[in-house]
N, CA and C atoms as a LAMMPS dump frame, in Angstrom:
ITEM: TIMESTEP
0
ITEM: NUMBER OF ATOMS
609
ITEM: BOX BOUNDS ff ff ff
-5.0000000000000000e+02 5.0000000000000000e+02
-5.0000000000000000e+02 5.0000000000000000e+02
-5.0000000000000000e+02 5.0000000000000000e+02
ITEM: ATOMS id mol type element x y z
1 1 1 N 18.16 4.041 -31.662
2 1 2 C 18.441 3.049 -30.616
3 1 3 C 18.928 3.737 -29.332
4 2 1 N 19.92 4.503 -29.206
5 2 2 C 20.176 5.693 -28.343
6 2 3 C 19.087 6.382 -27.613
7 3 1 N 18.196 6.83 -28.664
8 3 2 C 17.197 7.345 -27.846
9 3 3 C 16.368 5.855 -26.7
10 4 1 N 15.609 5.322 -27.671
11 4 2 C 15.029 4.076 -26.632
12 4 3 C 15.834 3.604 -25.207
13 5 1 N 17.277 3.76 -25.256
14 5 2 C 18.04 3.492 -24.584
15 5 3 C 17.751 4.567 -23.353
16 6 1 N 18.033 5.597 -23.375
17 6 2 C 17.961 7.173 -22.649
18 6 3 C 16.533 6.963 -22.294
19 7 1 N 15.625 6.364 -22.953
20 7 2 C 14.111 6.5 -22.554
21 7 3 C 13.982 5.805 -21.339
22 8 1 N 14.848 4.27 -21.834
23 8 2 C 14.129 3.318 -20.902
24 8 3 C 15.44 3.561 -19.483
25 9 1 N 16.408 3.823 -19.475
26 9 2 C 17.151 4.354 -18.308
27 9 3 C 16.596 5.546 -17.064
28 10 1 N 15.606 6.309 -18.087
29 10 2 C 15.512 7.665 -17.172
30 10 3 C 14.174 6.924 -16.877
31 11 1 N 13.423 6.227 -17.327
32 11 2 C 11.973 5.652 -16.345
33 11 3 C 12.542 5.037 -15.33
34 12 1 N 13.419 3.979 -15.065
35 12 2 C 14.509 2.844 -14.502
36 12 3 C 14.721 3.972 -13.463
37 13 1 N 15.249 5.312 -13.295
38 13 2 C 15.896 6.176 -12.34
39 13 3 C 14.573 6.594 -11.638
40 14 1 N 13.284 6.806 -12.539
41 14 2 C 12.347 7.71 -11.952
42 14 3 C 11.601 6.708 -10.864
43 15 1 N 11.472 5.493 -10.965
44 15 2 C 10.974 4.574 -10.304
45 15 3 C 11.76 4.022 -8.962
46 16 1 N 12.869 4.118 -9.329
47 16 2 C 14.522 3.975 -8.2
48 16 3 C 14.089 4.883 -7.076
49 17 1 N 13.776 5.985 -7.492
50 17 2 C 13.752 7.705 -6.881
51 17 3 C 12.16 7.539 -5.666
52 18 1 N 11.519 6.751 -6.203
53 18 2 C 10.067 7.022 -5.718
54 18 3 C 9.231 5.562 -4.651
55 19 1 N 10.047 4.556 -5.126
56 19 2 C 10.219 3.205 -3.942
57 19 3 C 11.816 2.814 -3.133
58 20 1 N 11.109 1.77 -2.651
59 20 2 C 12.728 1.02 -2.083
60 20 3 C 12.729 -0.326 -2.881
61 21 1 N 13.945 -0.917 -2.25
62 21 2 C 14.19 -2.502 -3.005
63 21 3 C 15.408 -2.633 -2.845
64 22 1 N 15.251 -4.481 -2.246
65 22 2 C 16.423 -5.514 -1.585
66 22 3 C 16.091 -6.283 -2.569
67 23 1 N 17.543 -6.496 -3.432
68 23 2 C 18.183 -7.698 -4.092
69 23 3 C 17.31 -9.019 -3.506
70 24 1 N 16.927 -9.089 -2.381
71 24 2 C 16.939 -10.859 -1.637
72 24 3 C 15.444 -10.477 -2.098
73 25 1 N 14.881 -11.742 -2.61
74 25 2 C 13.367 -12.161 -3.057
75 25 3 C 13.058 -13.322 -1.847
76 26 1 N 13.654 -13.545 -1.224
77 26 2 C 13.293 -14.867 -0.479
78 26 3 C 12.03 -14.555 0.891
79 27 1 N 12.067 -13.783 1.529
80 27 2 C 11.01 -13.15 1.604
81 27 3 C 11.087 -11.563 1.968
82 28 1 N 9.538 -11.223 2.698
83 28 2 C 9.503 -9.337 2.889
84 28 3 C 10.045 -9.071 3.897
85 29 1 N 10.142 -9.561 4.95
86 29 2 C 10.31 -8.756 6.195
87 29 3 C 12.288 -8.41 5.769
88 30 1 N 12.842 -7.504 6.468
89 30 2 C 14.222 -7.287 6.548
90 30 3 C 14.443 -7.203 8.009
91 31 1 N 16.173 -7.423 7.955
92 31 2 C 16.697 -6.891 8.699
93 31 3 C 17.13 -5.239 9.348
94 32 1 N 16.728 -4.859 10.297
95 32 2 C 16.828 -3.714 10.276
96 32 3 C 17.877 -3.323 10.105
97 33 1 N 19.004 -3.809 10.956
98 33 2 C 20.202 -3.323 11.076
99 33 3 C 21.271 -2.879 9.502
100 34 1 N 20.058 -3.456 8.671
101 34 2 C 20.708 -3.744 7.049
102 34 3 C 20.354 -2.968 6.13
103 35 1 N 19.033 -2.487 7.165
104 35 2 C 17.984 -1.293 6.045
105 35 3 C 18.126 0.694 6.545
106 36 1 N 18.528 1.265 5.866
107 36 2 C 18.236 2.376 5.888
108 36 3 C 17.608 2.773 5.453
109 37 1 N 16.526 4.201 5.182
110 37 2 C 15.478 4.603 4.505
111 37 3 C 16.595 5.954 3.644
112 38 1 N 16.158 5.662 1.997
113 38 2 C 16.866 6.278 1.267
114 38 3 C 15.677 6.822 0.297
115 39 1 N 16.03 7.905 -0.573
116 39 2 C 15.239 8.463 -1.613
117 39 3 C 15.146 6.814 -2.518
118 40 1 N 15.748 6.177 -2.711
119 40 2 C 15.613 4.704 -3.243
120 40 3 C 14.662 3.958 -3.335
121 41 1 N 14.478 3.119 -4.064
122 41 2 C 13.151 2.395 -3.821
123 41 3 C 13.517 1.238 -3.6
124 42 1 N 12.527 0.611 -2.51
125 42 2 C 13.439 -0.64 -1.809
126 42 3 C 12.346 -1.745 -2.333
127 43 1 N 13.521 -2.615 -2.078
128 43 2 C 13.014 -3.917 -2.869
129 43 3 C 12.252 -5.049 -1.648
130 44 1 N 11.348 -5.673 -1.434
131 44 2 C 10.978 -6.351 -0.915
132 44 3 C 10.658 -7.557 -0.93
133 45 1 N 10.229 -8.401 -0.206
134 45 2 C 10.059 -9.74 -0.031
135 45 3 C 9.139 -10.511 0.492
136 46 1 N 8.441 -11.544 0.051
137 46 2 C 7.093 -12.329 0.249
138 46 3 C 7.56 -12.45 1.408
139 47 1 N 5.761 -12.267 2.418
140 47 2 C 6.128 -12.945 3.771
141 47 3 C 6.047 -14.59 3.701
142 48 1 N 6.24 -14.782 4.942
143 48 2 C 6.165 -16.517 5.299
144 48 3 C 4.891 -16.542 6.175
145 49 1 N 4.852 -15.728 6.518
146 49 2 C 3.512 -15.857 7.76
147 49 3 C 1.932 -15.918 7.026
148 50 1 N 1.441 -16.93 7.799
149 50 2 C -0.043 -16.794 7.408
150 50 3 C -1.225 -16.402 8.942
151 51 1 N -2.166 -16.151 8.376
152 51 2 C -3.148 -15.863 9.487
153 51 3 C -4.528 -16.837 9.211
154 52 1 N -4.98 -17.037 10.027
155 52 2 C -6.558 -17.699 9.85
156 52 3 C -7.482 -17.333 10.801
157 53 1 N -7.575 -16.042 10.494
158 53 2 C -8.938 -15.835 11.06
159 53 3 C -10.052 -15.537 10.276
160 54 1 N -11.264 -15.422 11.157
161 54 2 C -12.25 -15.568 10.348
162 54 3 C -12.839 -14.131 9.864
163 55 1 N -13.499 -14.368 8.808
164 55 2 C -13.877 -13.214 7.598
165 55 3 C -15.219 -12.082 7.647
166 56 1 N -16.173 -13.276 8.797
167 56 2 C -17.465 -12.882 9.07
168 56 3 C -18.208 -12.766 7.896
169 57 1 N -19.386 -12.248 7.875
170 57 2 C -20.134 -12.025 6.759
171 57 3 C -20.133 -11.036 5.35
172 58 1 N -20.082 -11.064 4.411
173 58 2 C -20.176 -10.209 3.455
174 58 3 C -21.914 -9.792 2.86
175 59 1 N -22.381 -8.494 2.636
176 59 2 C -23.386 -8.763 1.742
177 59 3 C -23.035 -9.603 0.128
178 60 1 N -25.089 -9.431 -0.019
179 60 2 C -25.229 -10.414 -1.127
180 60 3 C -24.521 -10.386 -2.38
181 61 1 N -24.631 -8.81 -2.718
182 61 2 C -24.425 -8.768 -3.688
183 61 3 C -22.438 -8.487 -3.512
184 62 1 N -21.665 -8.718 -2.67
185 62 2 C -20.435 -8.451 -2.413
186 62 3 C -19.744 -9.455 -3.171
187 63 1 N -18.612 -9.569 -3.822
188 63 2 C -17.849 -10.384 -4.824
189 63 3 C -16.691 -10.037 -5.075
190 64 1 N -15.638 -10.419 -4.388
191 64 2 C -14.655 -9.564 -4.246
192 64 3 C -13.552 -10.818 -4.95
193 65 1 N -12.561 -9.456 -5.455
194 65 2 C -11.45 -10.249 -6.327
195 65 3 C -10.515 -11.285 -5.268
196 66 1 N -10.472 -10.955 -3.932
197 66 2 C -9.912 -11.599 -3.344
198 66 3 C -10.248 -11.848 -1.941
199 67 1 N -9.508 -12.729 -0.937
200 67 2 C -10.317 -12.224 0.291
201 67 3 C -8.698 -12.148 1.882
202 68 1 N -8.858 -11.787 2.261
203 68 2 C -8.073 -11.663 3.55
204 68 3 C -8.385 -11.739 4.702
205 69 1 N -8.027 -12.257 5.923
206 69 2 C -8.512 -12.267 7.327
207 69 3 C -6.91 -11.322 8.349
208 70 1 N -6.8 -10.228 8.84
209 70 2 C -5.728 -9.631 9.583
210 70 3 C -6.397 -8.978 10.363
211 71 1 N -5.454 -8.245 11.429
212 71 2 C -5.749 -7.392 12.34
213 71 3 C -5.441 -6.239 12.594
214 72 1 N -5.839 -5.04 12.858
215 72 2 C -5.104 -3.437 13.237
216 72 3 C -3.766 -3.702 14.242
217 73 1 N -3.419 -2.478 14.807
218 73 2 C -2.013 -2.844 15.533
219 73 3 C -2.945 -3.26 17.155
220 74 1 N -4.676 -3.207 17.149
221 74 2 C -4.996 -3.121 18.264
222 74 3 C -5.47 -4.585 18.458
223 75 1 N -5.022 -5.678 17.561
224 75 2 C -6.066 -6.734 17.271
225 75 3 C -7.458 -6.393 17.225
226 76 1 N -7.933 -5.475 16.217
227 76 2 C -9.589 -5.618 16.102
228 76 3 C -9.242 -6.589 14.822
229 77 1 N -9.859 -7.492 14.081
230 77 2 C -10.18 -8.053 13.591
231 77 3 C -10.496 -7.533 12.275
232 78 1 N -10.118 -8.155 11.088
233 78 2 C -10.706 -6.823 9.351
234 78 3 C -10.501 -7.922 8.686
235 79 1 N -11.409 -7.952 7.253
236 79 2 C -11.501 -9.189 6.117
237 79 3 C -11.829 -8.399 5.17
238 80 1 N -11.535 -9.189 4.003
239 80 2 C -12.035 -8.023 2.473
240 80 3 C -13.614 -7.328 3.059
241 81 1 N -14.389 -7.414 3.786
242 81 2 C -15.878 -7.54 4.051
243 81 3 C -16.024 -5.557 4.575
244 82 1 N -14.324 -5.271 4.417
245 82 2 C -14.017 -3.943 4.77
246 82 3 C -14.327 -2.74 3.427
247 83 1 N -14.452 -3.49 2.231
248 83 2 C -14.337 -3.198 1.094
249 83 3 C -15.405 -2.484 1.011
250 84 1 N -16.612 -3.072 1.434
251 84 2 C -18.108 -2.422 1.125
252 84 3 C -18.714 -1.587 1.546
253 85 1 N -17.246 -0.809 2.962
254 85 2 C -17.669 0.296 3.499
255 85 3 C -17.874 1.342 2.695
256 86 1 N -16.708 1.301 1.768
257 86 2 C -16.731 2.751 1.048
258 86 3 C -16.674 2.587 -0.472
259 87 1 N -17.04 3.331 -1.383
260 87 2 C -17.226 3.799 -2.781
261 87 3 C -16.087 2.972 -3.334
262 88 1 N -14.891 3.516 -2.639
263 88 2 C -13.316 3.331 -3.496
264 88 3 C -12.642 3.244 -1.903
265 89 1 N -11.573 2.174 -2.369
266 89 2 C -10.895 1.795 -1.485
267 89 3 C -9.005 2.479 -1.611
268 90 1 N -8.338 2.681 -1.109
269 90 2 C -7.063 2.795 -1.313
270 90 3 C -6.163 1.86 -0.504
271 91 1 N -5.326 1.115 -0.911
272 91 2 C -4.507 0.092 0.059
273 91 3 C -3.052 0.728 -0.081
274 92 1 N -2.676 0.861 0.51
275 92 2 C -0.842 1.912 0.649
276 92 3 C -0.45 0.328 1.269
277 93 1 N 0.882 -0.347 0.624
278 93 2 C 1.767 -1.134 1.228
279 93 3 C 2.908 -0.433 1.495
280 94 1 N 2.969 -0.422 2.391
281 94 2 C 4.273 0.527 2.86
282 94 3 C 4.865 -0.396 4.222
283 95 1 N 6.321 0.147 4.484
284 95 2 C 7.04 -0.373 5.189
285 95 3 C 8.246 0.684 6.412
286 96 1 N 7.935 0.937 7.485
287 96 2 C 8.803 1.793 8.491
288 96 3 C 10.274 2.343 8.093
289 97 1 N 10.999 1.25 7.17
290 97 2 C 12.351 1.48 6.613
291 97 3 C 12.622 2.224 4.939
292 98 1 N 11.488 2.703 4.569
293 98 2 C 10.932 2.966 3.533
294 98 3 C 10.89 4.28 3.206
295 99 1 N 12.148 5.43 3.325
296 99 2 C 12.138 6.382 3.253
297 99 3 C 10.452 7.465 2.154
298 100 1 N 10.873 6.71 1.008
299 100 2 C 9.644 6.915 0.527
300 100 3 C 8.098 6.68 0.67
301 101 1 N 8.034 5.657 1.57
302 101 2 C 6.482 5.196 2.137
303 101 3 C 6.575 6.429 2.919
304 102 1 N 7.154 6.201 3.778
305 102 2 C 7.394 7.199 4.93
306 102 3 C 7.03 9.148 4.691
307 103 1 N 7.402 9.252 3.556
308 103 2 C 7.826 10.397 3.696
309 103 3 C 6.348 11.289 2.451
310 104 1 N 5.664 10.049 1.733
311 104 2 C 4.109 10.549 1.669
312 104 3 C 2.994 10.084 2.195
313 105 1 N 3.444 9.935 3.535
314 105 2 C 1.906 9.785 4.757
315 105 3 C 1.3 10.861 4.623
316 106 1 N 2.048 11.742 5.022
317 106 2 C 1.711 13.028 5.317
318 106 3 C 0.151 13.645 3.795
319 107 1 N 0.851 12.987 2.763
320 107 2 C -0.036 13.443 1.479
321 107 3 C -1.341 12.723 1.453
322 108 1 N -0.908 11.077 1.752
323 108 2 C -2.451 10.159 1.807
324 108 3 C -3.446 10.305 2.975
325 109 1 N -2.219 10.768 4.078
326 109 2 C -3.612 11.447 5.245
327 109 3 C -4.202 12.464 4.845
328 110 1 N -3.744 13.524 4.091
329 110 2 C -4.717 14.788 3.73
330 110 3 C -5.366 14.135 2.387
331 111 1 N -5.248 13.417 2.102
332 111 2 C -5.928 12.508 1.092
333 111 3 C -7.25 12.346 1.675
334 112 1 N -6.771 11.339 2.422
335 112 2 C -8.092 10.793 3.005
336 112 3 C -8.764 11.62 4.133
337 113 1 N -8.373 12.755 4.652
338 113 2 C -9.003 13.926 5.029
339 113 3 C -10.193 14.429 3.734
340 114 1 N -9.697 14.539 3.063
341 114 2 C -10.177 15.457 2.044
342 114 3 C -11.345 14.758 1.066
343 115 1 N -11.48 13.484 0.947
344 115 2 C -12.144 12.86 0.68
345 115 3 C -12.752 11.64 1.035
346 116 1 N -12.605 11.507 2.11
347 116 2 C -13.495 10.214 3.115
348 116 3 C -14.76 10.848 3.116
349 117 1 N -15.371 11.941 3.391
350 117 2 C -16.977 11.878 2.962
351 117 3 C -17.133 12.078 1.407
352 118 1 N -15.895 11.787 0.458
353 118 2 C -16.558 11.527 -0.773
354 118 3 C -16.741 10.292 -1.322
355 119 1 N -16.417 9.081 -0.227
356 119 2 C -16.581 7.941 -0.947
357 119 3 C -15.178 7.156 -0.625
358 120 1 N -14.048 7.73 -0.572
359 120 2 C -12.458 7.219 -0.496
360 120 3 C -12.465 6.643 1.768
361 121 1 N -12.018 5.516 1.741
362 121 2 C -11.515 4.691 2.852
363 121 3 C -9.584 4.651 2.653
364 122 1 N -9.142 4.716 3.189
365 122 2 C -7.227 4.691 2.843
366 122 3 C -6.684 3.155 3.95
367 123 1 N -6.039 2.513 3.588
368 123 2 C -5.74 1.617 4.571
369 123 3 C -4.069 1.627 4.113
370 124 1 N -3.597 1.721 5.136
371 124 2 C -2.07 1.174 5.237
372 124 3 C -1.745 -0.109 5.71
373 125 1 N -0.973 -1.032 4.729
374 125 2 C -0.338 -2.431 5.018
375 125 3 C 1.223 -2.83 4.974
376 126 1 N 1.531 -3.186 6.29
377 126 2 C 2.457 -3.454 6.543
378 126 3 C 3.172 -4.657 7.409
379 127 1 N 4.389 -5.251 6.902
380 127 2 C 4.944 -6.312 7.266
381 127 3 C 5.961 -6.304 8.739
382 128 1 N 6.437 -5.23 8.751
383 128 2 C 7.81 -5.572 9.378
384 128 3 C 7.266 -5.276 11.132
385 129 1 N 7.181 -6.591 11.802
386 129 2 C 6.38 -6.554 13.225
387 129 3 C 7.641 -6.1 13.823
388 130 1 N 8.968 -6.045 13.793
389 130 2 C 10.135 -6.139 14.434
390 130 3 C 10.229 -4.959 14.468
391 131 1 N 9.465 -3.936 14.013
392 131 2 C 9.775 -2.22 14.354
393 131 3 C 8.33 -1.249 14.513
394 132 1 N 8.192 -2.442 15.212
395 132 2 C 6.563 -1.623 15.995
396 132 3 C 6.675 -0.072 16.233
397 133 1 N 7.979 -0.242 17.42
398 133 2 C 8.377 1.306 18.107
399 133 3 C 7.966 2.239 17.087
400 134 1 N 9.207 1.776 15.864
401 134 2 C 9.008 2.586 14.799
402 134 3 C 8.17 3.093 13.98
403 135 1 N 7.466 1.91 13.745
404 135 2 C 5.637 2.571 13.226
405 135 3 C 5.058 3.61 14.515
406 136 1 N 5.099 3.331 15.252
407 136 2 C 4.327 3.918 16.47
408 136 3 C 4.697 5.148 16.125
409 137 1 N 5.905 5.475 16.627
410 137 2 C 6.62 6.89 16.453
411 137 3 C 5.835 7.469 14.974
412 138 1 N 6.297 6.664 13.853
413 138 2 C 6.103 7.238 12.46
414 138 3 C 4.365 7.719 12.284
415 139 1 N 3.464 6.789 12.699
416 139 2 C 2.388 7.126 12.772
417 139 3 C 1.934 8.479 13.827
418 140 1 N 2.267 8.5 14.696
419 140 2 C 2.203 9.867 15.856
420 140 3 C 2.995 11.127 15.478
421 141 1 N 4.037 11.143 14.827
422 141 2 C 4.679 12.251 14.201
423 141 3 C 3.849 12.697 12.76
424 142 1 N 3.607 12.072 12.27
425 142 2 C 2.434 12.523 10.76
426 142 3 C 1.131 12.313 11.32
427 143 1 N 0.835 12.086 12.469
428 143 2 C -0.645 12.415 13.012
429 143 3 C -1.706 11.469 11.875
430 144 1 N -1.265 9.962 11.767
431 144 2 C -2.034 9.256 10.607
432 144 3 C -3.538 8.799 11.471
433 145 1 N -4.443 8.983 10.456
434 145 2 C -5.757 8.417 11.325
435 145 3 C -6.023 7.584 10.454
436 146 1 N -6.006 7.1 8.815
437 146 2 C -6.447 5.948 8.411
438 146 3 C -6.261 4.774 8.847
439 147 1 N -6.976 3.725 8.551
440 147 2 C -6.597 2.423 9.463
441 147 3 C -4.974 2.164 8.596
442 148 1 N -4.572 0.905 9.544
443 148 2 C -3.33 0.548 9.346
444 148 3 C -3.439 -0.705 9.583
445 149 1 N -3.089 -1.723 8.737
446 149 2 C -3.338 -3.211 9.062
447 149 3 C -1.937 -3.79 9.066
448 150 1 N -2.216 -4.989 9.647
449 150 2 C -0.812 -6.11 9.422
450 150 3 C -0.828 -6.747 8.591
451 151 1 N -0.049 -6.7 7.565
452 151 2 C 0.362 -7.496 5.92
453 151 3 C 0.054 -9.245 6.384
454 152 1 N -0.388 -10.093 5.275
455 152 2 C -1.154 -10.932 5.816
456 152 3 C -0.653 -11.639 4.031
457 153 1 N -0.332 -13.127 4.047
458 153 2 C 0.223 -14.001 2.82
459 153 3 C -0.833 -13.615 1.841
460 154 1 N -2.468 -13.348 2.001
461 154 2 C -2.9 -13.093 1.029
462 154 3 C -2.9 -12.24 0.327
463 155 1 N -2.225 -11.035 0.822
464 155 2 C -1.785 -9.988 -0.242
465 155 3 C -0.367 -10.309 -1.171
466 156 1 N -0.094 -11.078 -1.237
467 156 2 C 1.266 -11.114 -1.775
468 156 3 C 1.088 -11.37 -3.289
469 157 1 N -0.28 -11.556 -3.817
470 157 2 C -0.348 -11.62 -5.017
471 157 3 C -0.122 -9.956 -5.852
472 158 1 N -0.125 -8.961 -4.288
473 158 2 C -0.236 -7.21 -5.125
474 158 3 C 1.121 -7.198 -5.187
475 159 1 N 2.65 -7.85 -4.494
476 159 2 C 3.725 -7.362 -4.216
477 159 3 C 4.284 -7.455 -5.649
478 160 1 N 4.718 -6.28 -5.944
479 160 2 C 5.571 -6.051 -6.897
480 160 3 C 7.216 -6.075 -6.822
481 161 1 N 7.647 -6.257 -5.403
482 161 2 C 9.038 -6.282 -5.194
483 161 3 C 9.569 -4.695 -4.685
484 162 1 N 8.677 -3.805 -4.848
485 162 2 C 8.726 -2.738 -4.238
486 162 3 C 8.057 -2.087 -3.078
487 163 1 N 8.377 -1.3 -2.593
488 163 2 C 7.08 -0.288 -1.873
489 163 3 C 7.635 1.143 -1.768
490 164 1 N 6.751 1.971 -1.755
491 164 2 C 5.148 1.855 -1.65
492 164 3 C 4.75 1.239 -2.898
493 165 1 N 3.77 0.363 -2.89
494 165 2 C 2.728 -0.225 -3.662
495 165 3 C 1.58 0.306 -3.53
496 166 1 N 0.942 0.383 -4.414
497 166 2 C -0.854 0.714 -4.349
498 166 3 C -1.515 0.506 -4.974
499 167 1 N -2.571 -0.19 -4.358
500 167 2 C -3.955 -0.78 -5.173
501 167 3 C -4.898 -0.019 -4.887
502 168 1 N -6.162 0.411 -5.739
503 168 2 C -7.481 0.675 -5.53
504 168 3 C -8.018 -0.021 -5.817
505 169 1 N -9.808 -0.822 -4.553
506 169 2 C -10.445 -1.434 -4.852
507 169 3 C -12.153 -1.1 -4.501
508 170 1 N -12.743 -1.343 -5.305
509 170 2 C -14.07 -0.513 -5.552
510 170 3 C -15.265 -1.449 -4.341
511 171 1 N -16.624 -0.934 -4.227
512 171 2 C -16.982 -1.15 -2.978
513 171 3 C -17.297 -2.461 -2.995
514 172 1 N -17.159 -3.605 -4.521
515 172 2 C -17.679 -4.729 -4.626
516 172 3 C -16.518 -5.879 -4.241
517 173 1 N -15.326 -5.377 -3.695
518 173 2 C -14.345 -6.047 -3.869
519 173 3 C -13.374 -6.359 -5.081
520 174 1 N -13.735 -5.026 -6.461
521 174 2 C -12.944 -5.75 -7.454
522 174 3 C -11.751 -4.622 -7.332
523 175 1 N -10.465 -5.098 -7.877
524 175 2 C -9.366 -4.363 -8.14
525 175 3 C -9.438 -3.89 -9.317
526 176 1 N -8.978 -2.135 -9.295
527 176 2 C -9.387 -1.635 -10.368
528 176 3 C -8.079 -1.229 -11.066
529 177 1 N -8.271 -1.136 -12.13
530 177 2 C -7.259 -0.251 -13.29
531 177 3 C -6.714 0.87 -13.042
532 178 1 N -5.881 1.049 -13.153
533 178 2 C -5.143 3.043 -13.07
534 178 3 C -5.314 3.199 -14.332
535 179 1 N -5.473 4.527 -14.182
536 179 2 C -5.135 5.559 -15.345
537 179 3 C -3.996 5.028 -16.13
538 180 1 N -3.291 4.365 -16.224
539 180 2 C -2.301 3.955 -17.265
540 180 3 C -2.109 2.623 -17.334
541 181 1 N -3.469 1.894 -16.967
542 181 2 C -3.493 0.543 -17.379
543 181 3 C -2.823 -0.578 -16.68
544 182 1 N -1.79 -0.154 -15.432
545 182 2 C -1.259 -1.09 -15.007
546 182 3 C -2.735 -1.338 -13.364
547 183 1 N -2.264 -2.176 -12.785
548 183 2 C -3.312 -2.086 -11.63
549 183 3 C -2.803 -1.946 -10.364
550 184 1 N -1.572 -1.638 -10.477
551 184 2 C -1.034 -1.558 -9.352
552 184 3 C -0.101 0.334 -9.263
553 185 1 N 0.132 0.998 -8.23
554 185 2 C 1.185 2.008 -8.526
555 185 3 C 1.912 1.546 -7.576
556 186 1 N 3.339 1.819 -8.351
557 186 2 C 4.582 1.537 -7.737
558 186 3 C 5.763 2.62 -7.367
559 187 1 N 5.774 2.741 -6.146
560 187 2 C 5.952 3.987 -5.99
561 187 3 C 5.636 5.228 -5.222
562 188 1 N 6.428 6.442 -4.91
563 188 2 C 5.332 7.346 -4.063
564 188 3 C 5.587 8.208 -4.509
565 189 1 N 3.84 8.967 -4.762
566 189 2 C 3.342 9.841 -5.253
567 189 3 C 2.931 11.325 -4.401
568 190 1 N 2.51 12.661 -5.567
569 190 2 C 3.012 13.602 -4.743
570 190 3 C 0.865 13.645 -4.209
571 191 1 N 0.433 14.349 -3.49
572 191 2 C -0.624 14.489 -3.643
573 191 3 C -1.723 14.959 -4.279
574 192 1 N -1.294 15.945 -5.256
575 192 2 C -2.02 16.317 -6.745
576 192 3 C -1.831 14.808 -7.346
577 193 1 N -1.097 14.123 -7.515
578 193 2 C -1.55 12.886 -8.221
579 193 3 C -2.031 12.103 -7.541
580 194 1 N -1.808 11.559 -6.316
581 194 2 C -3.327 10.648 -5.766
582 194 3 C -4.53 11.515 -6.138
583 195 1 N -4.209 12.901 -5.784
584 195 2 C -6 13.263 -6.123
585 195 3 C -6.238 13.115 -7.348
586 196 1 N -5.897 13.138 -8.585
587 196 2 C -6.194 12.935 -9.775
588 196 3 C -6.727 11.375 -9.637
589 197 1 N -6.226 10.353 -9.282
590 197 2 C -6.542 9.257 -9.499
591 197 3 C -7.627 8.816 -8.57
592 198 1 N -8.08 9.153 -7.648
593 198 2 C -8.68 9.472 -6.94
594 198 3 C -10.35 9.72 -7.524
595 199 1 N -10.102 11.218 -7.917
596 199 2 C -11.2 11.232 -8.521
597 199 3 C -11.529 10.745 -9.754
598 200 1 N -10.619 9.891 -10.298
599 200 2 C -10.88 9.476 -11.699
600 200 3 C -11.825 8.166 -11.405
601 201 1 N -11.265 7.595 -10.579
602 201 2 C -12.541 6.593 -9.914
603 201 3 C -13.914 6.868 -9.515
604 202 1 N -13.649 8.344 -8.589
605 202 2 C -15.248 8.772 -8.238
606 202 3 C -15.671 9.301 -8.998
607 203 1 N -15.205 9.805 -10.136
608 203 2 C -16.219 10.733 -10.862
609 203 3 C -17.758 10.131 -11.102
């Protein structure tokens, strides 16, 4: 019993270590003045905001597990219909106050350096409009070129209460499985393990 105990404590720490997370479930966005970025994993919260824009066309054979209408930080316009660009998709939910989002950009941009002509697209999603500056800065200091979208109510079915979150979704629109069966990763990872998972999709 001891042992199970020690088991399930040191997963509990390893997961603490690798996201963030706020006690309040009521929704995502925070207060800044309340949030610091810690080795911690921070807890997050459903947005309230919705968007309605439109989706445009999908091909025929496109069938996607879900669908979304948002915009880049430039208002261009993006819908699941983004899915069918590439082989395998990567979605990073991450957040500016998010010591840990924050601090493996640096790994998912050489990510997606390293394998965007193999099939891999990377998108970053995020909620908190109240620290633009701060994305700005954060994105120009790690030199990020994957797109970056604005978090939008229809993703809130991926939120796990943490971030970084991550989904992979394949070019038909479906959400796929990880390597250990859950469908979501929770958490941030070093870049030998995105690439493992990575190519476990493209192989």
């Amino acid at each position: 019993m001891k042992k199970l105990v020690s088991v399930l404590l040191s997963a509990s720490m390893i997961l603490t270590l690798a996201s963030c997370g706020n006690a309040n479930n009521t929704k995502r966005t925070r207060d800044r003045d309340e949030d610091k970025p810690t080795a911690a994993a921070s807890k997050i919260e459903k947005s309230e905001e919705d968007t309605s824009l439109e989706t445009g066309s999908v091909p025929g054979s496109f069938s996607p597990d879900f669908t979304f209408s948002t915009t880049d930080r430039n208002g261009q316009l993006y819908s699941e219909q983004i899915f069918s660009n590439s082989q395998l998709t990567m979605v990073n939910f991450w957040e500016p106050w998010c010591g840990p989002c924050v601090n493996e950009m640096p790994d998912i941009e050489k990510l997606y350096e390293n394998y965007k002509d193999k099939g891999l697209q990377v998108i970053g999603v995020y909620s908190e409009t109240s620290m633009e500056s701060d994305v700005t800065e954060i994105l120009k200091d790690r030199n990020i070129r994957y797109l970056i979208l604005n978090y939008t109510v229809e993703f809130d079915q991926f939120q796990t209460g943490y971030v970084p979150t991550t989904i992979f979704v394949d070019q038909n629109g479906h959400v796929l499985t990880l390597p250990d069966g859950e469908q979501s990763a929770i958490g941030s990872k070093s870049y030998d393990e995105w690439a493992s998972t990575v190519e476990f999709f493209l192989k």
